[in-house]
C-alpha positions as CSV (number, residue, x, y, z in Angstrom):
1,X,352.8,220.3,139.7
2,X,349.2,221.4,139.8
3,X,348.7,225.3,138.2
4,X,346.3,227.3,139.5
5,X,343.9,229.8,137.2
6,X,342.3,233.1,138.8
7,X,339.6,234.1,137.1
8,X,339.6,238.1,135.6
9,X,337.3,239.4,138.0
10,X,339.8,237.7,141.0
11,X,342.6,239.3,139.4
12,X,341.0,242.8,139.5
13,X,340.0,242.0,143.1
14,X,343.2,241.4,144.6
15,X,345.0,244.3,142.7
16,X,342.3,246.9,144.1
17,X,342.8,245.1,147.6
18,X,346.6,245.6,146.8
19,X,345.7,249.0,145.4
20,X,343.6,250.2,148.8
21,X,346.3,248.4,150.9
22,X,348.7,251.6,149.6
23,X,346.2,254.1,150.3
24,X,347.0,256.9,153.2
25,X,344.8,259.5,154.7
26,X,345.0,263.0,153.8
27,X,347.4,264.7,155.6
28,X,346.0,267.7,158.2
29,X,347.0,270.9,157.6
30,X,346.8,273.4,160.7
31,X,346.1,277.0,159.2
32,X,349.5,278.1,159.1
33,X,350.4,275.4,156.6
34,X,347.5,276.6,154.6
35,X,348.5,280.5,155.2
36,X,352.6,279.1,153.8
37,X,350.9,277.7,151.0
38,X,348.9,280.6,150.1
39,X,351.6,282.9,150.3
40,X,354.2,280.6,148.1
41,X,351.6,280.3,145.4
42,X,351.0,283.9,145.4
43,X,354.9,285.1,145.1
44,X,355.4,282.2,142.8
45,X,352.8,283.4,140.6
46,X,353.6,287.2,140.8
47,X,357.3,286.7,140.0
48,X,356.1,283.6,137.8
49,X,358.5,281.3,139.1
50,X,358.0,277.7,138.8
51,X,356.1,275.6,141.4
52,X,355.9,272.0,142.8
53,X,352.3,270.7,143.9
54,X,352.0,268.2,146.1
55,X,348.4,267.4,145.6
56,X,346.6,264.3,147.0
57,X,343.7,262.7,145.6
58,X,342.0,259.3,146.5
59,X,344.1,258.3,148.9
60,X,347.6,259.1,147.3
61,X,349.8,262.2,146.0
62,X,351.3,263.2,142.9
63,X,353.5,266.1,142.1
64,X,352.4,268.8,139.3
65,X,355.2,271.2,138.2
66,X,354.8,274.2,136.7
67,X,354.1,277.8,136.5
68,X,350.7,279.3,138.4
69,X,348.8,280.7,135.6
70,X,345.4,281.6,138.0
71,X,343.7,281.6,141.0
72,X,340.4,280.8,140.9
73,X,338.5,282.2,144.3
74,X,335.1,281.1,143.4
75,X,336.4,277.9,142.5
76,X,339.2,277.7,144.6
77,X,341.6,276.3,142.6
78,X,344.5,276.6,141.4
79,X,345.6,276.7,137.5
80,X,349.0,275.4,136.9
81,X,350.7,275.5,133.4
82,X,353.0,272.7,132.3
83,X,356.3,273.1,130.4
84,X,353.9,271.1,128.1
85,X,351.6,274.1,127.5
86,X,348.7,272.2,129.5
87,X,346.6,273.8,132.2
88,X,345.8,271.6,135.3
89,X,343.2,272.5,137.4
90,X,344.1,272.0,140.9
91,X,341.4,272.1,144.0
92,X,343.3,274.3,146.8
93,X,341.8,271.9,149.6
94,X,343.9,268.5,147.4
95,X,347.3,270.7,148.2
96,X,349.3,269.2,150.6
97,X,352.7,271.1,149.8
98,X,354.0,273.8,147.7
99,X,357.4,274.0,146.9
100,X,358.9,277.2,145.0
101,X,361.8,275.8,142.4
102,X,364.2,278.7,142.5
C-alpha cells in the first residue's frame, strides 16, 4: 500500500481552497433593512437590552451578543459590551442582522 506525503505548504493550500470554497457574498441590504437595524440598535441601547449581531466579515458571519454601549457616527460603528466586560467594535456597514433578545 503506497502512502502518500503532502508537503506543509500543500496542506495550507488545499485548507485555504477548502476555506474560500465556504465563503459567501455579503448579503444586500435595501435601505429599509438598514433603517430596521438602526432603529433596533437604538431602542436596544436606550432601554439597554441585550442584542444579537450578525456581522459578516471576509466572506463569513459570526454572531456578537451583548449590550450596545456606543454609537460611534464619525466612525460608524457600533460598540457592543460582552457579558465578559469586553468592548467589540463593530463597523455598521459588516451588520447584516440585529436581533433584540427580550
Amino acid at each position: 500500500m503506497a502512502r502518500r506525503f503532502f508537503m506543509p505548504e500543500h496542506v495550507k493550500m488545499m485548507r485555504d481552497l477548502e476555506r474560500d470554497l465556504l465563503r459567501m457574498q455579503k448579503p444586500l441590504l435595501d435601505e429599509y433593512q438598514i433603517e430596521e437595524f438602526e432603529r433596533q440598535i437604538c431602542e436596544a441601547m436606550e432601554f439597554a437590552k441585550p442584542v444579537k449581531l450578525t456581522v459578516w466579515r471576509d466572506g463569513f458571519t459570526y454572531e456578537e451578543i451583548g449590550r450596545v454601549h456606543y454609537l460611534d457616527p464619525l466612525q460608524k460603528e457600533v460598540r457592543l459590551k460582552t457579558e465578559l466586560g469586553t468592548v467589540s467594535r463593530i463597523k455598521f456597514a459588516d451588520i447584516v442582522a440585529v436581533e433584540i433578545i427580550e
